[in-house]
C-alpha positions in Angstrom: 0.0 0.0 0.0 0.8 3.3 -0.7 0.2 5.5 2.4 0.5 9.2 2.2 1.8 11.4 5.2 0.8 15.2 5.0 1.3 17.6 7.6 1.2 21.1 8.5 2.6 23.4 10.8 -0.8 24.6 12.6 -5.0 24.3 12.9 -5.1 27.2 10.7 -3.0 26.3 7.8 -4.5 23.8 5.1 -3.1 20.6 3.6 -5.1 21.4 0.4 -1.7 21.3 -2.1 -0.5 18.2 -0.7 -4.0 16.3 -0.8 -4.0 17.2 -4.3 -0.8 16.5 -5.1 -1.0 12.8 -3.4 -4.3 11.6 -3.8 -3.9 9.8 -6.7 -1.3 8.0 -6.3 -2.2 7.1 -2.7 -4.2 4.3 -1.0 -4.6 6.1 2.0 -3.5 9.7 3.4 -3.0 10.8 7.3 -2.9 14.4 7.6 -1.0 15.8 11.0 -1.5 19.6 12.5 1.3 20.3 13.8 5.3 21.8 14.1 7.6 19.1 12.7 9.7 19.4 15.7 7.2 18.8 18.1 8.6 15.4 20.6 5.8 14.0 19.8 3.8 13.3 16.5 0.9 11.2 17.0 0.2 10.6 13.3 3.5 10.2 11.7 4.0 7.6 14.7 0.6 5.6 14.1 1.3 5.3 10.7 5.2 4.7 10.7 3.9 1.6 13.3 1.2 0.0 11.3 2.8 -0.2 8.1 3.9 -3.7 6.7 6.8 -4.9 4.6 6.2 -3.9 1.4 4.4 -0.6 1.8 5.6 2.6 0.5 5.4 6.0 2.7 4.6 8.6 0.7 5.2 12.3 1.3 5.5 15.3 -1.0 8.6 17.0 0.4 11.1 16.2 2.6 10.1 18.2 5.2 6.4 18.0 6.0 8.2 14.3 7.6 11.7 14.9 8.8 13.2 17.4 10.8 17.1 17.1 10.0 19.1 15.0 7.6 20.5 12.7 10.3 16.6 12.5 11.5 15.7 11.3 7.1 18.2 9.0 7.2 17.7 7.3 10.5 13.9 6.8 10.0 15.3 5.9 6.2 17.0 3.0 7.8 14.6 2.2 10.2 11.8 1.5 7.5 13.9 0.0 5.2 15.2 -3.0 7.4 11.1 -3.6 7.8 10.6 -3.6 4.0 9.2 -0.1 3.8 10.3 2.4 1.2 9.9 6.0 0.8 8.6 8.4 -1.9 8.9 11.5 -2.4 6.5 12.6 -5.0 7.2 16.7 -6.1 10.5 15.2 -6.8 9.8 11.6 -8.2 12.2 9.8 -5.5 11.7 6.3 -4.6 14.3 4.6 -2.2 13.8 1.3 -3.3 16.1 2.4 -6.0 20.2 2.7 -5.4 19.3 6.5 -7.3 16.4 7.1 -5.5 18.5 6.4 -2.2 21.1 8.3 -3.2 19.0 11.6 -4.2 16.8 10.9 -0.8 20.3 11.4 0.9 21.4 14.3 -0.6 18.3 15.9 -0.3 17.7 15.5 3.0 21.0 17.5 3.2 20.0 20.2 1.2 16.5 20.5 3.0 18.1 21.3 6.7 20.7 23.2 4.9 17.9 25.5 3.5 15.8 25.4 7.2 19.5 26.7 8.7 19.6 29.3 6.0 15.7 30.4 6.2 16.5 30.2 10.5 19.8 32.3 9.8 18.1 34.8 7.7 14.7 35.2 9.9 17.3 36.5 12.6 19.2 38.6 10.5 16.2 40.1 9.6 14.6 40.6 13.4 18.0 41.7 14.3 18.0 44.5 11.6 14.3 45.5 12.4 15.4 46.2 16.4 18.7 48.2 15.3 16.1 50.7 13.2 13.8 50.4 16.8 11.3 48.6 15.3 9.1 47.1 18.1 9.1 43.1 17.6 5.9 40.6 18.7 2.1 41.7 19.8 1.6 44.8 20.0 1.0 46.1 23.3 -2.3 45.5 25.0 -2.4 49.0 26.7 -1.2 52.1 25.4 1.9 53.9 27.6 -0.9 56.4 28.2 -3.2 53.8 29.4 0.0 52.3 32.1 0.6 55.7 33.3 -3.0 56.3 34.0 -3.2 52.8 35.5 0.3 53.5 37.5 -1.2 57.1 38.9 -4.4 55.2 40.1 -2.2 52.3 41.8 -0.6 54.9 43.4 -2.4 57.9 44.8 -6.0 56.0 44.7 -4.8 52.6 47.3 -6.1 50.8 44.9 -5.0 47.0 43.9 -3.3 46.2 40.7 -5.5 43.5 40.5 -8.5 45.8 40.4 -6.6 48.6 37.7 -5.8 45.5 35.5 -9.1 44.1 35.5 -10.1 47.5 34.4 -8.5 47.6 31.6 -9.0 44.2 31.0 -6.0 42.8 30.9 -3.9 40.2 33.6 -2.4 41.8 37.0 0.9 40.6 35.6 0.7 42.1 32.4 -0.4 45.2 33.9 2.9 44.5 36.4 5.4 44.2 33.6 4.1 47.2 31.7 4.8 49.3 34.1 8.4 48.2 35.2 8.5 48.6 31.1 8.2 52.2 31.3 10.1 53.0 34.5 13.0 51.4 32.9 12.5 53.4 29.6 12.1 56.4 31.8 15.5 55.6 32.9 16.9 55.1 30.2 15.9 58.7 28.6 17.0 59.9 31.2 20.5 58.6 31.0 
């Protein structure tokens, strides 16, 4: 049997390319929701353990399976000493050929050397946006107007953080941080 392995990264994101891409050539398909490194990955697992000698895992790239090279070519191994071969259909690689072997290998090279590149460059990037001051993550959930307001009531009104938080609906400990935020900015203006 041919089984088919599809995954994606989150609940929001879609598998609809790969479904298309594998379903005829499939007998079955799995679809997994979820970060290829995650420890644990419930569906990859279930299938990897079920299959018999002779099946055929199919996936459409490298990397909606494996997480590293070293990580291909183990689970390479692994399935091939039960009789299981891989495929890797947007690139027509079969393993149960010496040139399919070989191109699995060297692409499972050139798969985490383009993950280390695309990590390499992501940081480059964030690195450059904090230089220019750009502000990184959520945005805030209350404006600096907002904390100071919320820091003048803590303060001259004996009132609770807990109570000036849930007034602005947000957590006591966000509230907290927000504040210690802009004393240290304060500071640092100052400085």
């Amino acid at each position: 049997m041919k089984i088919g392995y599809l995954r994606v990264s989150t609940e929001d994101q879609r598998p609809d390319r790969q479904i298309d891409a594998l379903k005829h050539i499939c007998d079955e398909m799995h679809v997994e929701k979820l970060s290829a490194t995650a420890k644990c990955r419930p569906v990859y697992e279930h299938i990897v353990d079920t299959m018999r000698s002779g099946d055929i895992f199919v996936i459409l790239d490298l990397d909606r399976a494996y997480r590293s090279a070293k990580d291909a070519l183990i689970q390479l191994d692994a399935l091939r000493e039960r009789g299981i071969e891989i495929q890797i259909a947007s690139l027509q690689v079969d393993t149960a050929t010496p040139h399919g072997k070989l191109l699995y290998t060297f692409i499972s090279g050139l798969a985490e050397f383009e993950r280390s590149l695309l990590s390499q460059r992501t940081k480059q990037g964030l690195e450059a946006a904090r230089r220019r001051g750009q502000r990184l993550g959520r945005p805030p959930k209350m404006s600096d107007r907002q904390i100071r307001a919320a820091q003048r009531k803590i303060k001259h009104g004996n009132v609770s953080i807990a109570k000036v938080a849930a007034q602005n609906g947000v957590h006591p400990w966000t509230l907290s941080r927000s504040i210690k935020r802009l004393d240290v900015d304060k500071v640092m203006r100052e400085n």
